[in-house]
C-alpha positions as CSV (number, residue, x, y, z in Angstrom):
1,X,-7.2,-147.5,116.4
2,X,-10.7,-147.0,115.3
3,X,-11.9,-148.7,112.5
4,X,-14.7,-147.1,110.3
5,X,-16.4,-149.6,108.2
6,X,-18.0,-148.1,104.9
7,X,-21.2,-150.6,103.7
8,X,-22.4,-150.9,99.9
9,X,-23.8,-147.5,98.8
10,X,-22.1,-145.0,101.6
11,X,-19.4,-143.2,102.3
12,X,-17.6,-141.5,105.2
13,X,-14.6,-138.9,105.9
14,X,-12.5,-138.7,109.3
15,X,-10.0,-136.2,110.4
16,X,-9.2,-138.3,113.3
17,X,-5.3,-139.4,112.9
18,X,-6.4,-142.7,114.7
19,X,-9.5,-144.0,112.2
20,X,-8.9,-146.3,109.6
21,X,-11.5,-146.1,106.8
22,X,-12.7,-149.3,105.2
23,X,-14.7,-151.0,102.6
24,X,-14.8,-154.7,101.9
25,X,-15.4,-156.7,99.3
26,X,-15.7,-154.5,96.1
27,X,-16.8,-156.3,93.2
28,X,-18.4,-154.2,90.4
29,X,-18.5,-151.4,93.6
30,X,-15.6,-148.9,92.5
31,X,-14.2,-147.3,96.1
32,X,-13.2,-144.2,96.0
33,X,-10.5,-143.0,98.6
34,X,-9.6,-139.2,99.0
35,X,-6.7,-138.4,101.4
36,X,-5.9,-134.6,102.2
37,X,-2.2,-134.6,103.6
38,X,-2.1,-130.8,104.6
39,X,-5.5,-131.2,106.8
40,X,-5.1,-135.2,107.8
41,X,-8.6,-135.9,106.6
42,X,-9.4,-138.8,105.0
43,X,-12.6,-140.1,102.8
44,X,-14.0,-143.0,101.7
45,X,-16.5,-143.7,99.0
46,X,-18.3,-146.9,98.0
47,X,-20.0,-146.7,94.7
48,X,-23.0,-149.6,93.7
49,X,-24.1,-147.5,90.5
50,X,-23.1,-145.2,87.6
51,X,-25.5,-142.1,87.7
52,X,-28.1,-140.6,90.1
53,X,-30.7,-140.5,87.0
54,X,-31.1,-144.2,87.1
55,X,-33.0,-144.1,90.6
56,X,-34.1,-140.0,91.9
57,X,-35.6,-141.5,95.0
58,X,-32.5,-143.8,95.8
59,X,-30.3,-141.5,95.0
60,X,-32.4,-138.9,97.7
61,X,-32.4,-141.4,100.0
62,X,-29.1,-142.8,99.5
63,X,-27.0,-140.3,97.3
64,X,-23.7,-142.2,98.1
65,X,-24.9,-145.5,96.7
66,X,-24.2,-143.5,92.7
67,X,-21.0,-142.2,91.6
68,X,-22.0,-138.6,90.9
69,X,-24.4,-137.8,94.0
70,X,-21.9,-140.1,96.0
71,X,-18.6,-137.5,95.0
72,X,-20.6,-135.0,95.4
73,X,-21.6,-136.0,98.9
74,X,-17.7,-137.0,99.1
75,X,-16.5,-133.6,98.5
76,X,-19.1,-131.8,100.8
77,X,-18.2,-133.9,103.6
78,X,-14.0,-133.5,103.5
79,X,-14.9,-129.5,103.2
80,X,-17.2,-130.0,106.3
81,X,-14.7,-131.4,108.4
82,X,-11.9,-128.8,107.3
83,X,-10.5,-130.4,104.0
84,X,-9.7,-129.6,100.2
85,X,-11.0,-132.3,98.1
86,X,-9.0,-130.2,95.4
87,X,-5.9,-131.1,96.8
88,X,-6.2,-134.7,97.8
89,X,-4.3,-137.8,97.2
90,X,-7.1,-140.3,95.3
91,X,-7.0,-144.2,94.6
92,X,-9.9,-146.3,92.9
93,X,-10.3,-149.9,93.3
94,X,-13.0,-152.3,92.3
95,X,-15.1,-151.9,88.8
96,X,-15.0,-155.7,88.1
97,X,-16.5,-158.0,86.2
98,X,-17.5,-160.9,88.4
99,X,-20.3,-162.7,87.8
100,X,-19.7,-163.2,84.1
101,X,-17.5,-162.5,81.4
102,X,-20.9,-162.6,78.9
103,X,-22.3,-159.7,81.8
104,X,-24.0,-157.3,78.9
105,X,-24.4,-154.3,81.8
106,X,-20.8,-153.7,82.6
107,X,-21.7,-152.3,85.6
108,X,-18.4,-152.4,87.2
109,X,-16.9,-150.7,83.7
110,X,-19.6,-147.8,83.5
111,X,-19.1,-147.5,87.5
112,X,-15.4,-146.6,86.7
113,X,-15.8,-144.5,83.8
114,X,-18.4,-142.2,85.6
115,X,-16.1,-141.8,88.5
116,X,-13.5,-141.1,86.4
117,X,-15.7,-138.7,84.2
118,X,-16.5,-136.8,87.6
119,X,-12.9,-136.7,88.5
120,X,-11.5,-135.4,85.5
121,X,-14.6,-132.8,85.5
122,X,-13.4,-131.3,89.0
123,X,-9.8,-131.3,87.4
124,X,-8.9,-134.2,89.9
125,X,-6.1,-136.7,89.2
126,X,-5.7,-140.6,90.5
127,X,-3.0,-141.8,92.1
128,X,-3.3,-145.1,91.9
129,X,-6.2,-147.5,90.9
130,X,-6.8,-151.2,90.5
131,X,-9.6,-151.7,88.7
132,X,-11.4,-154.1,86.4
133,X,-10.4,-157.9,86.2
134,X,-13.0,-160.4,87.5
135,X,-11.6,-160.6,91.3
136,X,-13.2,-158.9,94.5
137,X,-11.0,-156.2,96.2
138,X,-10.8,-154.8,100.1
139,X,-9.3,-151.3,100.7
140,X,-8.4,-149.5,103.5
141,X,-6.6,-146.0,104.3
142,X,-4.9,-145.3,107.4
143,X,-6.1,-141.7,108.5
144,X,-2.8,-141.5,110.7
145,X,-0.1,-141.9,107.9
146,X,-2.2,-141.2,104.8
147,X,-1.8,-144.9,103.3
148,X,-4.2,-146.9,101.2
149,X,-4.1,-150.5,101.3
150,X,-5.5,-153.2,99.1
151,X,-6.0,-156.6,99.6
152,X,-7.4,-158.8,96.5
153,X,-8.7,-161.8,96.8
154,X,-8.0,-164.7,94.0
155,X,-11.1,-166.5,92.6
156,X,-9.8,-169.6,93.1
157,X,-12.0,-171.8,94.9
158,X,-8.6,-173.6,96.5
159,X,-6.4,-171.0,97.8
160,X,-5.6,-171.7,101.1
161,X,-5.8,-169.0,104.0
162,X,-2.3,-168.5,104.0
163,X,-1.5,-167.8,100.1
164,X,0.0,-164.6,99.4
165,X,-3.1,-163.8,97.4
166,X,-5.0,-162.6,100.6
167,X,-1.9,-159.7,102.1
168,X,-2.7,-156.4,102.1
169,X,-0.4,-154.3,99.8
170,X,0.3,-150.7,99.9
171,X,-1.1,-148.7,96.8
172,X,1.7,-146.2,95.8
C-alpha cells in the first residue's frame, strides 16, 4: 500500500489499485473525494478557500488551494489519467467552524457552499458528506476498493487515545 498524502491547498488523483489518497486534519478545509468505479481512479481535493477571485496570483500558483480552480484542476486530472469525473462516486468532509462560534467569515460554510455550487453546476451529485460542526475531520479513500473513510476527532481536550471518538468509519 502506498499512501498519497494531500497537504492544505492541493489535490491529487491515482489510478493505481494499491494508493490510498489522504488528507488530514480538515477544519474549515472542505475535502473533496471523487471515486470512478468503472476506471478505478480515485481523486482527492483539499480546499483552504471559496473562490479563485479572492487571490489571481494564488490561485495561478496554487489553483487547488480554491474550490473552483481546485475542481476544475480535479476534473482535468481524473480525465488525464483515464477517468469520468461525470460518473464518480463523491463525498465532502470538513467546512467547520473551529476557531469560534462568533467567526463572522464563515469560511468553512462559504467553502461548502461553493463546492457544492460547482458540483451542482457540472450536474454532479454527493454521496455522502460530513460537514460543518466545530470538530476537525481526516479522510481517506482506498483506491483498491473504492471506500472513503473518515475519522473525526472530538474537541475535547480529555479524550483519551483509545476513545471511540478517534476510529475511522466508512462513509456510505
Amino acid at each position: 500500500m502506498s499512501l498519497l498524502v494531500v497537504g492544505v491547498g492541493d489535490g491529487k488523483v491515482t489510478n493505481r489499485r494499491d494508493d490510498v489518497l489522504t488528507t488530514f486534519a480538515l477544519g474549515s478545509c472542505i475535502a473533496v473525494i471523487m471515486y470512478d468505479a468503472a476506471t478505478g481512479v480515485g481523486g482527492l481535493l483539499h480546499v483552504m478557500l471559496p473562490n479563485s477571485e479572492l487571490d489571481a496570483g494564488k490561485a495561478a500558483a496554487k489553483p487547488c488551494m480554491f474550490a473552483d480552480s481546485g475542481l476544475r484542476e480535479l476534473f482535468a486530472a481524473i480525465k488525464k489519467v483515464g477517468g469520468d469525473y461525470k460518473r464518480t462516486n463523491i463525498w465532502l468532509a470538513g467546512g467547520a467552524q473551529v476557531l469560534s462560534t462568533a467567526d463572522t467569515m464563515n469560511i468553512g460554510k462559504r467553502n461548502y457552499q461553493a463546492v457544492r455550487k460547482m458540483l451542482w453546476r457540472e450536474g454532479l451529485l454527493v454521496r455522502a458528506e460530513e460537514v460543518g460542526g466545530s470538530h476537525c475531520r481526516t479522510v481517506k479513500l482506498d483506491v483498491a476498493t473504492g471506500q472513503a473513510w473518515i475519522r473525526t476527532c472530538s474537541a475535547e481536550a480529555d479524550v483519551k487515545e483509545n476513545d471511540r471518538s478517534f476510529e475511522w468509519r466508512l462513509m456510505s
